[in-house]
N, CA, C and O atoms as a GROMACS GRO file, in nm:
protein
  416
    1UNK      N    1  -0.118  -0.340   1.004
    1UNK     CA    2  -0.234  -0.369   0.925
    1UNK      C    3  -0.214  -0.505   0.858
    1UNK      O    4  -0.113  -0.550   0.803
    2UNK      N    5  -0.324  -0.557   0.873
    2UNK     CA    6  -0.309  -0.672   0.792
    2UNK      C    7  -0.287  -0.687   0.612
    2UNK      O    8  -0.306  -0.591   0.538
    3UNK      N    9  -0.249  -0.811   0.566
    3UNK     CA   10  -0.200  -0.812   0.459
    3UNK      C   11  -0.324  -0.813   0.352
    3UNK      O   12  -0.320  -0.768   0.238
    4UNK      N   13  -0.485  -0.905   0.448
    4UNK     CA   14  -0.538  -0.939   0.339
    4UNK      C   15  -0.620  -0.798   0.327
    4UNK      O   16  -0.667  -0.778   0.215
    5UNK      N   17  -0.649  -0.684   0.439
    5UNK     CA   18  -0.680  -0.540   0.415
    5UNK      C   19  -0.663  -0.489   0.307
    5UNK      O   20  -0.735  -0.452   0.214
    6UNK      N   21  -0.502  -0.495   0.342
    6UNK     CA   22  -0.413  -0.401   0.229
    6UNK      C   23  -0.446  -0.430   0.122
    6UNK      O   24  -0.476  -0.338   0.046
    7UNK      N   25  -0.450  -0.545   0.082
    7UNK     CA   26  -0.482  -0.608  -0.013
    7UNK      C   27  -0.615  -0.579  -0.161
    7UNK      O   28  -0.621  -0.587  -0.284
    8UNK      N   29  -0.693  -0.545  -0.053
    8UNK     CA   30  -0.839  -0.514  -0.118
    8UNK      C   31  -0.861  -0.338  -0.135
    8UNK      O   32  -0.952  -0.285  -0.198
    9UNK      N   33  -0.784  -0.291  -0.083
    9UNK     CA   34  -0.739  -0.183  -0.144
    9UNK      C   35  -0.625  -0.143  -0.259
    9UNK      O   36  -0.637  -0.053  -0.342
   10UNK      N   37  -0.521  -0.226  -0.243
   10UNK     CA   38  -0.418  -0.204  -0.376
   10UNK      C   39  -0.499  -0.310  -0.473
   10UNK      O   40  -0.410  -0.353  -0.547
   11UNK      N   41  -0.581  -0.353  -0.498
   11UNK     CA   42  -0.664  -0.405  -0.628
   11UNK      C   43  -0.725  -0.284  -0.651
   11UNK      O   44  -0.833  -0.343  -0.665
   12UNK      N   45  -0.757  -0.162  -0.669
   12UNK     CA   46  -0.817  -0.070  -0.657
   12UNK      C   47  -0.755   0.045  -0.752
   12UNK      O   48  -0.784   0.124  -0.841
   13UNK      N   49  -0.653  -0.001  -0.671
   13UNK     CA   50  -0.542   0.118  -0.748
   13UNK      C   51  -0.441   0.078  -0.822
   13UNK      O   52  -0.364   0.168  -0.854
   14UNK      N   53  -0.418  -0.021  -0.857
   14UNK     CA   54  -0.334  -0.046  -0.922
   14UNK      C   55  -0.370  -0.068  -1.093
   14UNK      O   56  -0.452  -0.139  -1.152
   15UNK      N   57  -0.261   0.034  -1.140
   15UNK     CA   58  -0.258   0.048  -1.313
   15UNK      C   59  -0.383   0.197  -1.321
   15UNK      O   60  -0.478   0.225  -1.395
   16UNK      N   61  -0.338   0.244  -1.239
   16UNK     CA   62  -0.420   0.396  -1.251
   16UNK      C   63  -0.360   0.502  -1.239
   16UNK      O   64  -0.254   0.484  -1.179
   17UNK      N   65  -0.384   0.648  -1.281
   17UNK     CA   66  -0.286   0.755  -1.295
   17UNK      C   67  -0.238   0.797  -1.083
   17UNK      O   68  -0.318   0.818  -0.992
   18UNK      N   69  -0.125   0.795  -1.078
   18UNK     CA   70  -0.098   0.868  -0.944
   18UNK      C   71  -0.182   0.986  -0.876
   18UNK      O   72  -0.237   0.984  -0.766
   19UNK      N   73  -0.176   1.073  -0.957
   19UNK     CA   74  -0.261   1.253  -0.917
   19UNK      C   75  -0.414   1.138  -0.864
   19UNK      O   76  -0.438   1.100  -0.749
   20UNK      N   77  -0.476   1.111  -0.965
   20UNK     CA   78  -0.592   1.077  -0.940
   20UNK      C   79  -0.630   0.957  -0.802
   20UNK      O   80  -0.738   0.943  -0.745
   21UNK      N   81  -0.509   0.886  -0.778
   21UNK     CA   82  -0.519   0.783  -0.682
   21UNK      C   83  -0.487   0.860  -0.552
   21UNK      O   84  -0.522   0.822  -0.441
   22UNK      N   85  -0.411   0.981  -0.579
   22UNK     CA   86  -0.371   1.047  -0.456
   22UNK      C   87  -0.511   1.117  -0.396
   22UNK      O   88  -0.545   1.128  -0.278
   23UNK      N   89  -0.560   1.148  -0.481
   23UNK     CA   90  -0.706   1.255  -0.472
   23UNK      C   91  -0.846   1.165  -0.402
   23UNK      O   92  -0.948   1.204  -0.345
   24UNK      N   93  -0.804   1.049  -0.433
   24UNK     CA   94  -0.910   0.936  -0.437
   24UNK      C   95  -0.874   0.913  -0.268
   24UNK      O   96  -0.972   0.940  -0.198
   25UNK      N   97  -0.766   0.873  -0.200
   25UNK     CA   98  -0.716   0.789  -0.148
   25UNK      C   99  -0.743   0.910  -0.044
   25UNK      O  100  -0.755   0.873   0.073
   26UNK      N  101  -0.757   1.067  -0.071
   26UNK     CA  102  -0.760   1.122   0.039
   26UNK      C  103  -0.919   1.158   0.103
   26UNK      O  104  -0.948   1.213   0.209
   27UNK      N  105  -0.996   1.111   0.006
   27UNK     CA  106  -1.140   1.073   0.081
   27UNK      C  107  -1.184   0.987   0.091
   27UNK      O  108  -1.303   0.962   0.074
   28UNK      N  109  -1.086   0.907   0.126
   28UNK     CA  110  -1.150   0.741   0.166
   28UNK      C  111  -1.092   0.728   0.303
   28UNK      O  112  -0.981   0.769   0.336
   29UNK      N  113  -1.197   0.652   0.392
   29UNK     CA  114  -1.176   0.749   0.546
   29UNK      C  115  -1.175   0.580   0.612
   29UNK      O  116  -1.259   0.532   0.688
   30UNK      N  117  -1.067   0.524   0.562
   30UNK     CA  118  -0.974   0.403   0.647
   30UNK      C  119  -0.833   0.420   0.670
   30UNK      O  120  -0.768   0.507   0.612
   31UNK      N  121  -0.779   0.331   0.759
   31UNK     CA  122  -0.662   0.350   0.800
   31UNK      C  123  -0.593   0.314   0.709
   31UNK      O  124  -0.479   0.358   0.726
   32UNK      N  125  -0.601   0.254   0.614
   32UNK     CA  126  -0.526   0.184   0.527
   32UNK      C  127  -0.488   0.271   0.383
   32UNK      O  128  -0.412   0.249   0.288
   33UNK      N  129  -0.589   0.387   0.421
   33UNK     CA  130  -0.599   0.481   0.298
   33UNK      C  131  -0.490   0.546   0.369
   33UNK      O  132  -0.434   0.612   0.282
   34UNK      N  133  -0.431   0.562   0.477
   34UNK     CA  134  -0.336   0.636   0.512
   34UNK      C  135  -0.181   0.605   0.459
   34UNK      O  136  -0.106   0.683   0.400
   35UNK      N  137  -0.155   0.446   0.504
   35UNK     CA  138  -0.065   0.397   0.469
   35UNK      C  139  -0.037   0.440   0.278
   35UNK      O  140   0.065   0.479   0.221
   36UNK      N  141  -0.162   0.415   0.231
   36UNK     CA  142  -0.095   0.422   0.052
   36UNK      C  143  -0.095   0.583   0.095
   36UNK      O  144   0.020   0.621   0.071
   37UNK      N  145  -0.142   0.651   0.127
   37UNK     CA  146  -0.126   0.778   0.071
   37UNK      C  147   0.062   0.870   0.104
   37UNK      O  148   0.120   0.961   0.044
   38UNK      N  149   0.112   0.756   0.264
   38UNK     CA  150   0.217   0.793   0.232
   38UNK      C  151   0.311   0.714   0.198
   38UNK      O  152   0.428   0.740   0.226
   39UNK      N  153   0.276   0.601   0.132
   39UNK     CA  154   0.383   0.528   0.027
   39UNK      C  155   0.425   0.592  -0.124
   39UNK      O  156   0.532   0.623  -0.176
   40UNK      N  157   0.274   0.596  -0.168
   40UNK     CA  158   0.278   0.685  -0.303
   40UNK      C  159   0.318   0.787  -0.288
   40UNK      O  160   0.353   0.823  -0.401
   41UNK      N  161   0.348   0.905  -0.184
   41UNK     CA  162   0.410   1.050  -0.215
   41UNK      C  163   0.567   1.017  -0.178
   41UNK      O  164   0.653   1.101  -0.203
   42UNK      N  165   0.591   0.927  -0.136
   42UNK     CA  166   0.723   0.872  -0.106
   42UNK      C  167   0.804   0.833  -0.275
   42UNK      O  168   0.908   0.880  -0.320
   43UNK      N  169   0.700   0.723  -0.345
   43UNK     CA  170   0.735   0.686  -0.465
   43UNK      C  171   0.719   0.831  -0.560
   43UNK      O  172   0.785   0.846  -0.663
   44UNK      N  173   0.649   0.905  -0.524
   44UNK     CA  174   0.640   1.029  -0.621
   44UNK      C  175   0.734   1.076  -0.627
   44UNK      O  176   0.795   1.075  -0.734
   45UNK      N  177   0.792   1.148  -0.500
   45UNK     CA  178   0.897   1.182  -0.452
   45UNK      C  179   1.072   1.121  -0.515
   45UNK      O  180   1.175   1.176  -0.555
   46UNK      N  181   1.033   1.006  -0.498
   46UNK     CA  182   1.179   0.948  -0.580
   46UNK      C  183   1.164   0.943  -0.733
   46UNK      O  184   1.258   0.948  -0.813
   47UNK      N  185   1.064   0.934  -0.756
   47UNK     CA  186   1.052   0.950  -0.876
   47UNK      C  187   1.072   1.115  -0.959
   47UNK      O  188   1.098   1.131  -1.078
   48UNK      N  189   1.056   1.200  -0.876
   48UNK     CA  190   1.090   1.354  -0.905
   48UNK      C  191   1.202   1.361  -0.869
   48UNK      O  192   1.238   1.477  -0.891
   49UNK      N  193   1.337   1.263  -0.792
   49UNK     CA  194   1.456   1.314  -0.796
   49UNK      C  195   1.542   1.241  -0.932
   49UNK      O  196   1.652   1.263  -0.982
   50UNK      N  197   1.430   1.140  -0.964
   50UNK     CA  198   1.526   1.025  -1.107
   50UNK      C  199   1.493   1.142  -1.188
   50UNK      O  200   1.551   1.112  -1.293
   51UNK      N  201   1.429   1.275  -1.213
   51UNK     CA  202   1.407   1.349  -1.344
   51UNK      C  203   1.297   1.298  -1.438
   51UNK      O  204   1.304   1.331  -1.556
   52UNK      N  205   1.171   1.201  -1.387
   52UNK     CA  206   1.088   1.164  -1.448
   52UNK      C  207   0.959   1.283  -1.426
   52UNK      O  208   0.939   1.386  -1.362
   53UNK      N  209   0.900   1.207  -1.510
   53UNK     CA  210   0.751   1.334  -1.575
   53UNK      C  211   0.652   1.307  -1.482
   53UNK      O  212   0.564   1.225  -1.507
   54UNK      N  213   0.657   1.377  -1.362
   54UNK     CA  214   0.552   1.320  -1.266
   54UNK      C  215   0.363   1.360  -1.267
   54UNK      O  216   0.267   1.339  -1.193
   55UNK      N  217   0.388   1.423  -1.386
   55UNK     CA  218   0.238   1.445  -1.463
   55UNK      C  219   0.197   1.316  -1.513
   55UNK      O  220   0.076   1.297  -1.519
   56UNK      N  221   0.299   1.198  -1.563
   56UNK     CA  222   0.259   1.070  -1.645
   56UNK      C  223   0.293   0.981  -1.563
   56UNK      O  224   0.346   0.880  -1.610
   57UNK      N  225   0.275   0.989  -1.441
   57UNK     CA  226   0.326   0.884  -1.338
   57UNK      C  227   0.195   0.802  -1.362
   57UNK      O  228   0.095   0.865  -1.398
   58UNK      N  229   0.185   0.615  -1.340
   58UNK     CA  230   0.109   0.576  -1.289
   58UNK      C  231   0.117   0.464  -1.247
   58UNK      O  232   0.213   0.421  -1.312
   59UNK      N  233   0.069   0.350  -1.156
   59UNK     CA  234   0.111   0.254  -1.015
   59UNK      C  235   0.121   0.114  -1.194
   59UNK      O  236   0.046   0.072  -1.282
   60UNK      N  237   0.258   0.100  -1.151
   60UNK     CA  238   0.292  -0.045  -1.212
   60UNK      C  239   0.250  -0.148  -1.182
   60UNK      O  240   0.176  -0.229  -1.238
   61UNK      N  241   0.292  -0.144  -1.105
   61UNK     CA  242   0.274  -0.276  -0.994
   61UNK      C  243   0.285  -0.234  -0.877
   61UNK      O  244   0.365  -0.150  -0.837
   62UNK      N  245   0.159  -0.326  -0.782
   62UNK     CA  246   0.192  -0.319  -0.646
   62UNK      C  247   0.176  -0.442  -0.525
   62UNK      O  248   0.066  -0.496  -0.518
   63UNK      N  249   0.259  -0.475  -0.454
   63UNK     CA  250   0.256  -0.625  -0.407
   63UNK      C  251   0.248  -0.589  -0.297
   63UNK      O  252   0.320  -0.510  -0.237
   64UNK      N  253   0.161  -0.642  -0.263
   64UNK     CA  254   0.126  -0.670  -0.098
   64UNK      C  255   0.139  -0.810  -0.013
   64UNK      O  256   0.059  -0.902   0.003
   65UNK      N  257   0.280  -0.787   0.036
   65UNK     CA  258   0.352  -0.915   0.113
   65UNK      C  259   0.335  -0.903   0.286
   65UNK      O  260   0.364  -0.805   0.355
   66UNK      N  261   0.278  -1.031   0.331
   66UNK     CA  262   0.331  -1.061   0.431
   66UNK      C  263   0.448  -1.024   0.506
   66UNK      O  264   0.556  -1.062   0.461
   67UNK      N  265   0.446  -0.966   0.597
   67UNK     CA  266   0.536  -0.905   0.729
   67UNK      C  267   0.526  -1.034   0.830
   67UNK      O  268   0.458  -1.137   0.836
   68UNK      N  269   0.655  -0.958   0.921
   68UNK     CA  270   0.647  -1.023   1.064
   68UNK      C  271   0.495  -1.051   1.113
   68UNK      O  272   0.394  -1.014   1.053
   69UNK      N  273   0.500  -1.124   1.234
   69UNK     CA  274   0.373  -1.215   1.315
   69UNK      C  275   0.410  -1.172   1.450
   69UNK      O  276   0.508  -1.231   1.497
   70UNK      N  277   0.338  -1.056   1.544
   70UNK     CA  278   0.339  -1.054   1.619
   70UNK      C  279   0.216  -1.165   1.699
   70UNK      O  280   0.096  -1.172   1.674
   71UNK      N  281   0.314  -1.261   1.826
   71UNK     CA  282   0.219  -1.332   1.870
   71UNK      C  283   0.179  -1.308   2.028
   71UNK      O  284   0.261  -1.308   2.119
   72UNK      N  285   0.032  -1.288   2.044
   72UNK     CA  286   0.028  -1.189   2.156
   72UNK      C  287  -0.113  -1.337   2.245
   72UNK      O  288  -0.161  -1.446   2.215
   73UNK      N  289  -0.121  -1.232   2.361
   73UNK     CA  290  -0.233  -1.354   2.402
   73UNK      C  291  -0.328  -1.240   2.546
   73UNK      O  292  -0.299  -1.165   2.640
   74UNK      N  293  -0.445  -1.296   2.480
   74UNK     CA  294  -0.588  -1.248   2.601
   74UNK      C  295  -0.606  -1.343   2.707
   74UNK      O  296  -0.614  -1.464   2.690
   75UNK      N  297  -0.611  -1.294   2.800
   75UNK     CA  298  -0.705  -1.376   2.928
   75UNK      C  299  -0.784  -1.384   2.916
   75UNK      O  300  -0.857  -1.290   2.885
   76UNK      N  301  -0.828  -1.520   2.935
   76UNK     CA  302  -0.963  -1.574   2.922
   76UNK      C  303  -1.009  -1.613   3.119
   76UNK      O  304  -0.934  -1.584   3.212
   77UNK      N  305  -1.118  -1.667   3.132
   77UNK     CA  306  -1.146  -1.745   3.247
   77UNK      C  307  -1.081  -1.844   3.269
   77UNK      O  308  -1.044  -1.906   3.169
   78UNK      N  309  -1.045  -1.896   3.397
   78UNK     CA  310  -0.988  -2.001   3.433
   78UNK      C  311  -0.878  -1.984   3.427
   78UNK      O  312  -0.820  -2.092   3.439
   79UNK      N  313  -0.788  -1.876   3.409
   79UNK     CA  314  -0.648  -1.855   3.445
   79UNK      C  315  -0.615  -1.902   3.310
   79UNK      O  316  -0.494  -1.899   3.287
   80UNK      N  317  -0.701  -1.952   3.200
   80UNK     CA  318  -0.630  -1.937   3.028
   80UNK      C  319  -0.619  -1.861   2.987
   80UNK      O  320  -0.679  -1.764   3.032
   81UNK      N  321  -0.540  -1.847   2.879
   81UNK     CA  322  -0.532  -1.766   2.768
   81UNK      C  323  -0.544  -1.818   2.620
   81UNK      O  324  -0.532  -1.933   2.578
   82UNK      N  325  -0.577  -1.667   2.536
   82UNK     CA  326  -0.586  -1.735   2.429
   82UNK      C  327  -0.503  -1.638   2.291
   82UNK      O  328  -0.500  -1.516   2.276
   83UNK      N  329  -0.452  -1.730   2.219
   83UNK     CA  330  -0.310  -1.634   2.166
   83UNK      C  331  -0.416  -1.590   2.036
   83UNK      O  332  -0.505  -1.654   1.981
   84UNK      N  333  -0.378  -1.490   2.019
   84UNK     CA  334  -0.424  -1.406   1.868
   84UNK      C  335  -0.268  -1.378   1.847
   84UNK      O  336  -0.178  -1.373   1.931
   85UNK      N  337  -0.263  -1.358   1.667
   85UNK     CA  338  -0.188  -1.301   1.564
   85UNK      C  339  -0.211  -1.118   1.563
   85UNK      O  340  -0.314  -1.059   1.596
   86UNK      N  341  -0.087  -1.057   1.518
   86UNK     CA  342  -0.085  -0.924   1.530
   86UNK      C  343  -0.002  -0.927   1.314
   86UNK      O  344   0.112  -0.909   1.271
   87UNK      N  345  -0.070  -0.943   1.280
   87UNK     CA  346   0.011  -0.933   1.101
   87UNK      C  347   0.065  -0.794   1.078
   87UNK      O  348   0.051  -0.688   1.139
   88UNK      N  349   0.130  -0.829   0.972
   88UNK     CA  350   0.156  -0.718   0.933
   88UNK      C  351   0.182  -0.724   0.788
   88UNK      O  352   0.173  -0.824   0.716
   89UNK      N  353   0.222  -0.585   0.752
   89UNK     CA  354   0.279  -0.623   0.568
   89UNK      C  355   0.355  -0.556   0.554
   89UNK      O  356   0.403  -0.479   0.638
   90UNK      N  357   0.392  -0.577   0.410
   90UNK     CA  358   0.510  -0.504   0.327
   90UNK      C  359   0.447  -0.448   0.200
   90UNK      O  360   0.368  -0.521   0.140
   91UNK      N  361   0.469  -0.346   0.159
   91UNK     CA  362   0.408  -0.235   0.048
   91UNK      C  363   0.511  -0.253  -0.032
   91UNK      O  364   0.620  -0.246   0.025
   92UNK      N  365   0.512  -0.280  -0.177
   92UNK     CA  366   0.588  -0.278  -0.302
   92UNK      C  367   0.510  -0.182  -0.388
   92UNK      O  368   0.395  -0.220  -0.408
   93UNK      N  369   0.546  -0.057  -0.451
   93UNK     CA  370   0.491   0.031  -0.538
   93UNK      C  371   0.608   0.081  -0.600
   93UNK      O  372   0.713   0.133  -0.563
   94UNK      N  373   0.536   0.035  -0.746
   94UNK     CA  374   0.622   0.064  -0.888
   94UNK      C  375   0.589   0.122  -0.959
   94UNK      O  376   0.503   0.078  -1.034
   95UNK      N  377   0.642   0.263  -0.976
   95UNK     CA  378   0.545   0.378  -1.093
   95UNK      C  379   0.665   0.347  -1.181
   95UNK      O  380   0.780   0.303  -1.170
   96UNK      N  381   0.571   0.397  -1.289
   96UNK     CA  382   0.575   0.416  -1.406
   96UNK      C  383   0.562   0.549  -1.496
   96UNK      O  384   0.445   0.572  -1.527
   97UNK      N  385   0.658   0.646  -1.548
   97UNK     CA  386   0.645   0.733  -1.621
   97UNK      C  387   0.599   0.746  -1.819
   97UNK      O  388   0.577   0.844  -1.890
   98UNK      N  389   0.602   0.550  -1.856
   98UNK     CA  390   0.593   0.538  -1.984
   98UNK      C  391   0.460   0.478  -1.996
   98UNK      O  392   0.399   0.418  -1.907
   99UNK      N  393   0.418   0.505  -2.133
   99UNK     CA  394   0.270   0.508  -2.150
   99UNK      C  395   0.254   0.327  -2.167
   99UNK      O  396   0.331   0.247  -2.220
  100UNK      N  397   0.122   0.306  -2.099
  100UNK     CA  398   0.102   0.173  -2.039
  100UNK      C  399   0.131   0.108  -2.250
  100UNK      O  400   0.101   0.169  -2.354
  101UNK      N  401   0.186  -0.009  -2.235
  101UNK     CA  402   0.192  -0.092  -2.324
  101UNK      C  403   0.340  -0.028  -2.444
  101UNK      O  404   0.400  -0.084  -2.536
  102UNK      N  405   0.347   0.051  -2.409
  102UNK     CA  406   0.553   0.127  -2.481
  102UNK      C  407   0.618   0.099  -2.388
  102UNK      O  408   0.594   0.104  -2.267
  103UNK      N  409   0.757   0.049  -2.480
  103UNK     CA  410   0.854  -0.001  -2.360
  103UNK      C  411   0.963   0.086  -2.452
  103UNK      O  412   0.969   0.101  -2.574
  104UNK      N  413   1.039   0.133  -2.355
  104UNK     CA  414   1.196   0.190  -2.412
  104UNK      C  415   1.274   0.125  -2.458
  104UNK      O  416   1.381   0.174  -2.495
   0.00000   0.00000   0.00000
């Protein structure tokens, strides 16, 4: 998936409670809703083995980086071709168990 996709979806969710982004994310009927839905149960997940309060979880931060460049190419007429990009990304998700603006 591309980066600038991903993108326009983690503006969405980011700095919002987890439960509710999980709930959200599972009736939204793109491919991309797939990817967060299993990043965030991944981050939930580690976050329930650190012993945090996964009732007060919610997305810190989330960065959506540029991946590898797959470079691929179509036949065209005349025995050309023509190269297209295959992108990709990288998912950064940072929960948070402390209430937005308290720091320990």
């Amino acid at each position: 998936m591309s980066p600038r996709k991903v993108r326009l979806l983690a503006d969405s969710i980011r700095g919002r409670e987890s439960n509710t982004v999980l709930s959200q994310l599972e009736s939204i009927h793109q491919p991309v809703a797939k990817l967060f839905i299993t990043t965030l149960t991944s981050a939930v997940a580690n976050a329930k083995l650190k012993n945090a309060d996964i009732q007060s979880l919610w997305v810190k931060s989330i960065d959506v980086m540029e991946g590898p460049v797959f470079k691929r190419w179509h036949a065209v007429s005349r025995g050309m071709a023509h190269s297209y990009k295959k992108r990709m990304a990288h998912i950064r998700l940072i929960l948070s168990d402390e209430k937005k603006g308290e720091k320990k």
